[in-house]
N, C-alpha and C positions, 0 to 999 in steps of 0.2 A: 271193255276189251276191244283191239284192235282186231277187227275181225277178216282181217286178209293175212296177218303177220303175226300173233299175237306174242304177247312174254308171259311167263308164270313161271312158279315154282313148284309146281304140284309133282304128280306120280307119272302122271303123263306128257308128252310131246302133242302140240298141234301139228297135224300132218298136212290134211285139205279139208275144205269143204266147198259144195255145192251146193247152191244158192238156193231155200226152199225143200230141200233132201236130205242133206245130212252135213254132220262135220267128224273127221274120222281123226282118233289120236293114238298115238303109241307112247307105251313100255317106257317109263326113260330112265335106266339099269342106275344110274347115282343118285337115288331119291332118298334123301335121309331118313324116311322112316323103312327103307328096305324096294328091293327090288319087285313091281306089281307081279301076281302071279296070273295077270292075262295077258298077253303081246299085245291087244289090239280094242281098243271101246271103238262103237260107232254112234252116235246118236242121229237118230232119226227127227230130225226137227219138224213140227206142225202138222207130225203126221196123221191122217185121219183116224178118228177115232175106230168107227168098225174096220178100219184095213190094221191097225195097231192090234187090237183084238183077233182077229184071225191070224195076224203073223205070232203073236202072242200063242194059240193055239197048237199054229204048224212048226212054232220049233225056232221059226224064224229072226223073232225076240227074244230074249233072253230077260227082259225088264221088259215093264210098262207102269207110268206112273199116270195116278189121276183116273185108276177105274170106275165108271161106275157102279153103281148098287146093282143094277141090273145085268150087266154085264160081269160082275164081278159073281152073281148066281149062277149064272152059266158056265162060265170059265171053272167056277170051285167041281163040276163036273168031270174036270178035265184031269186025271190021273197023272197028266206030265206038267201041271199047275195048280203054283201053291197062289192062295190070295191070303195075302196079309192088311189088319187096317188098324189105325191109330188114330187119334182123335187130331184134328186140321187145325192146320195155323194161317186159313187161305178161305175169302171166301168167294161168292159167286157174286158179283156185281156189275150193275149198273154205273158204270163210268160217265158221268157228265163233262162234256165241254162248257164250263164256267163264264167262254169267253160269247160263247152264245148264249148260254141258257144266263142268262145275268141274275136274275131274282132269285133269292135264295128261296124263297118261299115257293116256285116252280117245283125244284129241287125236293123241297119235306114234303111237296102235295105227292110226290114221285111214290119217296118212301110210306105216306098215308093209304095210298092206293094198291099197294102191294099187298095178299094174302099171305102172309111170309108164313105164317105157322101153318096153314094150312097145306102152302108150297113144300113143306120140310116134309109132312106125313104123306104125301102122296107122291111126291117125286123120288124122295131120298129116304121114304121108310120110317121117317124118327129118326134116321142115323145123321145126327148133326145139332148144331147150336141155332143161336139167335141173336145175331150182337150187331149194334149199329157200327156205322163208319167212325173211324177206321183202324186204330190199334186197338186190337185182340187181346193183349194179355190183361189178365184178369186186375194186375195189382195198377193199373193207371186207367183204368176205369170209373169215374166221379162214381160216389155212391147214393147221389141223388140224381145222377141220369137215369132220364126215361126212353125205353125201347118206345119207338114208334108204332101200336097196336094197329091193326086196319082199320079204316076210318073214310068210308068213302065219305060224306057230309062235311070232314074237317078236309078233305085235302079238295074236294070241289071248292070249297069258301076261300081255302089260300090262292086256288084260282083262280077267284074271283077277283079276291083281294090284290093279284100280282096284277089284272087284267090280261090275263092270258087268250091270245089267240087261238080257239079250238078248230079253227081250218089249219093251222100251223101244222105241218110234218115232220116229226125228227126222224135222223136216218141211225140205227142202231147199228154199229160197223163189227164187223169180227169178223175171222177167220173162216174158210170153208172145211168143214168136219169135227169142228170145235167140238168139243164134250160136253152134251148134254143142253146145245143149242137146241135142237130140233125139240125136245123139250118142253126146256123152259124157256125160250122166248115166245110161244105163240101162249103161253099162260099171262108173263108178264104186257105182255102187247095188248091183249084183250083186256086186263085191267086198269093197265092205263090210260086204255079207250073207253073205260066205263065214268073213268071221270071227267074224262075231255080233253086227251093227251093223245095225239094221233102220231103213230111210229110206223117207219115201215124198215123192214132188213136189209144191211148191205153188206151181203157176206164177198168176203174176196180172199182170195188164195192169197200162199203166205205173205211172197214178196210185194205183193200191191196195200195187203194189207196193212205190215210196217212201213210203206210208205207212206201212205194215205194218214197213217198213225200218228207218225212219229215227222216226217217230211213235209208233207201237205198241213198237217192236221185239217184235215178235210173230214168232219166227221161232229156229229151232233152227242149222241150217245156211244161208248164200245162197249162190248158184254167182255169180259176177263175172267178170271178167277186170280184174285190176288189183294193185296193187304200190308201192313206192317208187320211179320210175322217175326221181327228177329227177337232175340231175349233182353235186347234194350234198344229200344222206339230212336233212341237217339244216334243208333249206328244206322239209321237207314236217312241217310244226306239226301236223297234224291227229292225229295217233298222239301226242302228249307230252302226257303229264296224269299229276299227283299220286293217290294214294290218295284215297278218297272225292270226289274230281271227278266231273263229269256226262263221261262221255267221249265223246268222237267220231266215233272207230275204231270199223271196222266190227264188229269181234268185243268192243266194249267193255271193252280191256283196258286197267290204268291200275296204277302201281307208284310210289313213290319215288324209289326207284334210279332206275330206268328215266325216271322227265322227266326228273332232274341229269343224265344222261347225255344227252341230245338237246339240253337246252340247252350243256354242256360243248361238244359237238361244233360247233351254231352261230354260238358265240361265240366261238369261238379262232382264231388267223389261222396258229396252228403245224400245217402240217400231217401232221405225224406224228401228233400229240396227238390230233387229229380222227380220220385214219385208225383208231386206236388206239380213239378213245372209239366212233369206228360198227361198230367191231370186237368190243365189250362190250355192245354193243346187241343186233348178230345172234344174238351166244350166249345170250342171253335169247330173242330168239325161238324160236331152235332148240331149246332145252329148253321155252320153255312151247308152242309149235306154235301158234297162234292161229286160223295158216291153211295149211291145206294145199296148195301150188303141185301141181298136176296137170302140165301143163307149158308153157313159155315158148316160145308159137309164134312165127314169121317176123308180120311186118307186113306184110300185104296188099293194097294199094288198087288199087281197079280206078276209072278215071276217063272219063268221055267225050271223044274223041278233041279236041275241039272244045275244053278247055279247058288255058292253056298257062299258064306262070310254075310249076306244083303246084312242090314239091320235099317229098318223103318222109322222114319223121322216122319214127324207132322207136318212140313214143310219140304216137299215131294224135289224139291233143287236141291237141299241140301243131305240128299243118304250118300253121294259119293267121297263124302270126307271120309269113309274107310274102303275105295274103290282098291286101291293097293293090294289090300284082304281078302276080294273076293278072287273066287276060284269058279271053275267049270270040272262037273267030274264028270 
């Protein structure tokens, strides 16, 4: 999307937005499924987590997506906030720069070194999954893939094996008030320090941090929460790119094999052949590890009592396909 001018066809008008703050839309009265019954959306972009949450609170919000568990006990407190949750299509990951960290075997010592199940019960309560990188749905999953258990001895040996440099520092980049940074990175940092993985944080506000991202790529590890979460792996184009392409994925990984295989899968109407080709896809990720899934928590939202039509998707971007619908009493 052109983000100064944009075109769509949806329910609403792009109005303005400011840089790191918000992007504000209007009403646009000839929308073929009917006229929105609110004038005006504003979305709050990159907004910190505990200021979302108290505006959340005082009325201020009307939506918040992406609550936590803990936050989302407090808020359920709150007589003028409903919390709704639904099982996620999004997880919490370790993004690798592919273009540095070259060894894949770096990569699986990553995912070895992780307590993951122990991270789900103490951070996120049991509320959540366990699934390697990186398409989630169930039915393109090998069924002879193996989740990567904790294993500090096996991923010290691939370190060994890669000759990893344990003075080496990588810098883990994200966002300043990210959800559930403060967290989980000083769990994950401490265990990839137990194996010989030395990281330290570069948190940066929003606009420096899409730069650094996405313009510099200046950046070893980012913490995200995201994934292939659509209902076919083959509509998400942004991951398929040839050898020497400019790539677009976030860990900028780019293969031969690997585009024929994602267009194979988007282009066939056989769906066995699909199942099959998104099946040959995983097992590339799971042997080159790109990204580390931490784990796939529940979906969150806590809403003001005040607004009706909401309906809860697993994939926290996409509840506004019935935005039209919702109302304010």
């Amino acid at each position: 999307m052109h983000l100064t001018n944009p075109i769509g066809c949806g329910p609403y008008k792009f109005s303005r937005r400011v840089d790191g703050q918000f992007d504000e839309f209007v009403a646009f009265d000839d929308y073929f499924g009917g006229k929105p019954k609110i004038d005006r959306v504003i979305f709050k972009s990159w907004l910190a987590t505990n200021v979302a949450t108290a505006q959340i609170e005082s009325g201020e919000l009307d939506l918040m997506l992406g609550v936590s568990q803990a936050d989302a006990a407090r808020l359920q407190k709150n007589p003028k906030v409903k919390i709704i949750s639904t099982p996620a299509a999004a997880a919490y990951q370790l993004s690798i720069n592919t273009f540095r960290v070259t060894d894949k075997r770096v990569r699986q010592a990553m995912a070895y070194a992780l307590n993951r199940k122990a991270i789900l019960q103490s951070v996120f309560d049991g509320q959540g999954q366990l699934k390697e990188c990186c398409l989630l749905n169930d039915w393109v999953i090998p069924p002879d893939q193996k989740f990567r258990e904790y294993d500090v001895a096996k991923a010290k040996q691939l370190l060994a094996d890669a000759k990893w440099d344990t003075n080496r520092t990588l810098s883990i980049l994200f966002p300043t008030g990210y959800r559930q940074t403060d967290v989980l990175l000083p769990i994950v940092q401490q265990q990839l320090a137990e194996v010989g993985i030395k990281t330290k944080q570069d948190p940066q506000d929003a606009a420096t941090y899409q730069k650094k991202l996405l313009t510099d790529r200046d950046w070893d590890i980012f913490f995200t929460q995201g994934a292939n979460m659509l209902p076919d792996p083959g509509s998400f184009t942004l991951w398929e790119c040839k050898s020497g392409a400019t790539p677009a994925s976030g860990w900028f990984y780019c293969d031969d094999t690997w585009a024929d295989l994602w267009k194979r899968g988007r282009t066939t109407t056989d769906l066995a052949v699909r199942t099959k080709t998104y099946m040959e896809i995983q097992r590339i990720f799971h042997e080159e590890q790109p990204t580390v899934n931490i784990v796939v928590p529940s979906t969150i939202y806590a809403i003001n009592a005040r607004l009706e039509g909401f309906i809860p998707t697993a994939n926290p971007t996409s509840v506004f396909w019935v935005v039209h619908n919702w109302s304010l009493k």
